[in-house]
C-alpha positions in Angstrom: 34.6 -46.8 41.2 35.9 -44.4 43.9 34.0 -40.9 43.1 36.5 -37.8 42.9 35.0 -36.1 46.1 35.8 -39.2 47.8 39.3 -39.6 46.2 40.0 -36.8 47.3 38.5 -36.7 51.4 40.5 -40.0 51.1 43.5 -38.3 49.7 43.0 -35.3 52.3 42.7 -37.9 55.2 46.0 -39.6 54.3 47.9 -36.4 54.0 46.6 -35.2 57.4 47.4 -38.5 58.8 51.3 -38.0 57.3 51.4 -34.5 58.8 50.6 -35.6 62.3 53.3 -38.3 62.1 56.0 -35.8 60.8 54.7 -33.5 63.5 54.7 -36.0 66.6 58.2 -37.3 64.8 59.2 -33.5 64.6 58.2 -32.8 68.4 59.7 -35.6 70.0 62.0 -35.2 72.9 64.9 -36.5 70.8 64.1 -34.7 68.0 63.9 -31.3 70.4 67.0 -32.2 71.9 69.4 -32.8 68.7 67.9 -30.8 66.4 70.2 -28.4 65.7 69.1 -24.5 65.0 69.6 -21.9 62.6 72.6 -19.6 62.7 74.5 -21.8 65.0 78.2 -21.1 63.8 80.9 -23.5 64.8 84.6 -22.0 64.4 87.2 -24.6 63.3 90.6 -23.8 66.0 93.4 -25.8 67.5 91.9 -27.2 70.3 89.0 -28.8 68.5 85.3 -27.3 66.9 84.4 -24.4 69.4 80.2 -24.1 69.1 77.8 -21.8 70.6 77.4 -23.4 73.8 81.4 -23.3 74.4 81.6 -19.6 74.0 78.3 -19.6 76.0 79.9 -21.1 78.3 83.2 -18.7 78.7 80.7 -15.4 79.2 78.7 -16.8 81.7 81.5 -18.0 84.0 83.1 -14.7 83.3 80.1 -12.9 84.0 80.0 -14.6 87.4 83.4 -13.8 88.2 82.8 -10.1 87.6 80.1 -10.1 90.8 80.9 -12.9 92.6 84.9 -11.8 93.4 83.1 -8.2 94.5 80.4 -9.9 96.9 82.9 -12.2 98.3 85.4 -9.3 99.0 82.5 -7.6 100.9 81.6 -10.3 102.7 85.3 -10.8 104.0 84.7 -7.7 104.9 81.4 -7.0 106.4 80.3 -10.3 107.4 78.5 -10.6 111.0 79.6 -14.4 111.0 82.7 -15.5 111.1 82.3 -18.1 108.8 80.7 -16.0 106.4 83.9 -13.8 106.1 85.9 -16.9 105.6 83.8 -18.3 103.3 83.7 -14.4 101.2 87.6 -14.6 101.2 87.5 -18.3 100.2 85.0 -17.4 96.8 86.8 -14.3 96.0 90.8 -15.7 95.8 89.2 -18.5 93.9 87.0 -16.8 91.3 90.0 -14.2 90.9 91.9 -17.4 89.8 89.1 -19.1 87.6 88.5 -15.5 86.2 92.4 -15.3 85.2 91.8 -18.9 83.7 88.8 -18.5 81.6 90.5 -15.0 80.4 93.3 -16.6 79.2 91.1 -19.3 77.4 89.0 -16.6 75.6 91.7 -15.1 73.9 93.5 -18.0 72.8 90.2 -18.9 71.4 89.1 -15.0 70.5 86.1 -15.3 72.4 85.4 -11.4 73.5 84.3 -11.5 76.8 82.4 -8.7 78.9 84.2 -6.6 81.6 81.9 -4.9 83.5 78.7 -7.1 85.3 75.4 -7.0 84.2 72.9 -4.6 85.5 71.4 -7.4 87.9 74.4 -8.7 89.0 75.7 -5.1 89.8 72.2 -4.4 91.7 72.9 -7.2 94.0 75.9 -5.9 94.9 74.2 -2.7 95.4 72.1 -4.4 97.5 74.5 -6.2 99.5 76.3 -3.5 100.5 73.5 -1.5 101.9 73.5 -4.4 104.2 74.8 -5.5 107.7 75.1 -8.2 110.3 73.0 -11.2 109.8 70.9 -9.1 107.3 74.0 -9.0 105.0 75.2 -12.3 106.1 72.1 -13.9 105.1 71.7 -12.4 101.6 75.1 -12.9 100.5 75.1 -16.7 101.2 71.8 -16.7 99.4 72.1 -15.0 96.5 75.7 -16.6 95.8 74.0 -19.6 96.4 71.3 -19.6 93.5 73.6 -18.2 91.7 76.1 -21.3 91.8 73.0 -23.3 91.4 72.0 -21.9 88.2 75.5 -22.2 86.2 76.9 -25.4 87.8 74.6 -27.6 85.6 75.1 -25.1 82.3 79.5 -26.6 83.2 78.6 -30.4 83.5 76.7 -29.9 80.3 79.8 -28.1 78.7 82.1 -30.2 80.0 80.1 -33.7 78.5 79.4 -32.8 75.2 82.3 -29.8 73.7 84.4 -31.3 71.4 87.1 -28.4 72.0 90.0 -29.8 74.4 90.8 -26.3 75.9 86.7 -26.1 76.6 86.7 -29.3 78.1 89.6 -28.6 79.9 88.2 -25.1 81.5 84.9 -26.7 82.4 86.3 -29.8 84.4 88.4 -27.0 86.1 85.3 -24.7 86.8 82.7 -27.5 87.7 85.7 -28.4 90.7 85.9 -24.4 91.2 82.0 -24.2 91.6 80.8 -27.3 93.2 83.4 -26.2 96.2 81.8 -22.9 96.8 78.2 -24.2 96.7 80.0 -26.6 99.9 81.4 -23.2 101.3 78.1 -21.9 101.4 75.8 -24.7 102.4 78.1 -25.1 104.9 76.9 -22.1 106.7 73.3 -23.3 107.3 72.1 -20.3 106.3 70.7 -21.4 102.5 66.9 -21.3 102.5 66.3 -24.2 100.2 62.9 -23.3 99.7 64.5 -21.0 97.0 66.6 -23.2 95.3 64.9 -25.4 92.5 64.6 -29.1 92.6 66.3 -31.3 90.7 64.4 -31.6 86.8 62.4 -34.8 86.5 64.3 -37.5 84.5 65.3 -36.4 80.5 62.9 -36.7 77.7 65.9 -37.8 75.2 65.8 -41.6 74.7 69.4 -43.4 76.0 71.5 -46.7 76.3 72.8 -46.0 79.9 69.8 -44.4 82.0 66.6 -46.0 83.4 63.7 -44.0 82.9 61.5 -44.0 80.4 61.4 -41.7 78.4 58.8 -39.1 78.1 56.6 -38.2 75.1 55.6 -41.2 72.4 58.4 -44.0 71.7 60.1 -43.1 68.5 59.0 -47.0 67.3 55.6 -45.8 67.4 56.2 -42.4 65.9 58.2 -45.0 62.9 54.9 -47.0 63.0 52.5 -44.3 62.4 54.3 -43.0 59.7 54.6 -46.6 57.9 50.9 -46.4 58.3 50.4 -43.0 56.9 52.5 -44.1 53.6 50.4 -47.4 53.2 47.1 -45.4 53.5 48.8 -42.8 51.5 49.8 -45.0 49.1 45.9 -47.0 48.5 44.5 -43.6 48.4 46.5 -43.3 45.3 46.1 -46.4 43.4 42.1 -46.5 44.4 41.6 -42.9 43.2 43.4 -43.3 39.5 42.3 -46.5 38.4 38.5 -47.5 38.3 37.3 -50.4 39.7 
């Protein structure tokens, strides 16, 4: 007959074994990448559920605008290069018009939006404008650069997965907006690449339509551990209540 202490190292073993699968299961690419987290609030309107990311989406391109149309005017202005000050007009008439679009989005969705920038955006244009010639020329097309960089990829993501139409709608129209200026500004020969971050390595979520493998364990093995864990679970059990 199992003995008690053993019953129960056997029982402990088999619980462990269960944890470990609900934690691989738990930390799994997928698992990180759909789970979905507390105090997330989804507003029913009109155009379709409007989530976190979509009003996420709305401050940060707002946010952008509030610099951006600022450091392009100056470099129309001030810019040693010629195609620098074309390029400054260029991103400020066209973030004066996505600004006016993703206004009038906001409040047909009453999304409050900011209206000053934030204290890093308004310390490059500080910055900026203690600037001149190539100096000046060289920051602005940097900065504006990374800058484009960072929310371009924050609007693709927007614009595949909202399920709001006016969302969807604004992000199509700011992707086109902002993918043109990063063209503006390459297009000066001036970006230092070393700056701007690679592309991220291929997705960890599992999916029908790409290639790579995912990363981290294959959820059939994290389903095959914890089939495993029940069995042993499940032995412990019936070996620990009735005697041999």
């Amino acid at each position: 007959m199992l003995t008690r202490s053993a019953g129960r190292r056997a029982g402990t073993a088999g619980l462990g074994l269960l944890v470990l699968a609900a934690a691989l299961a738990a930390g799994s690419p997928a698992h990180a990448q759909y789970g979905g987290g507390e105090g997330e609030t989804v507003v029913e309107t009109e155009s379709g559920p409007l989530g976190p990311g979509d009003v996420d989406l709305l401050v940060r391109v707002r946010y952008a605008g509030l610099w951006e149309m600022p450091a392009g005017q100056l470099a129309a202005e001030r810019g040693a290069d010629a195609r620098v000050r074309e390029i400054g007009g260029f991103i400020a008439e066209e973030h004066a018009e996505l600004d006016e679009r993703v206004r009038e989005v906001a409040a047909e969705l009453a999304v409050p939006l900011p209206d000053r920038p934030m204290a890093p955006h308004q310390a490059f244009l500080d910055r900026m404008a203690g600037l001149s010639g190539q100096d000046f020329d060289l920051e602005f097309v940097q900065l504006l650069r990374e800058a484009h960089g960072e929310v371009y990829p924050l609007i693709a993501y927007a614009r595949a997965g909202t399920q709001n139409d006016l969302v969807r709608e604004f992000a199509a129209t700011a992707e086109e907006f902002i993918g043109r200026h990063m063209d503006y500004l390459e297009s000066t020969g001036m970006v230092d690449w070393f700056h701007i971050p690679p592309p991220p390595g291929p997705a960890g979520a599992q999916s029908r339509f790409l290639g790579t493998q995912p990363a981290g364990l294959h959820p059939v093995l994290i389903w095959l551990i914890l089939g495993a864990a029940a069995v042993a679970g499940a032995v412990t059990v019936v070996r620990t209540v009735r005697p041999r």
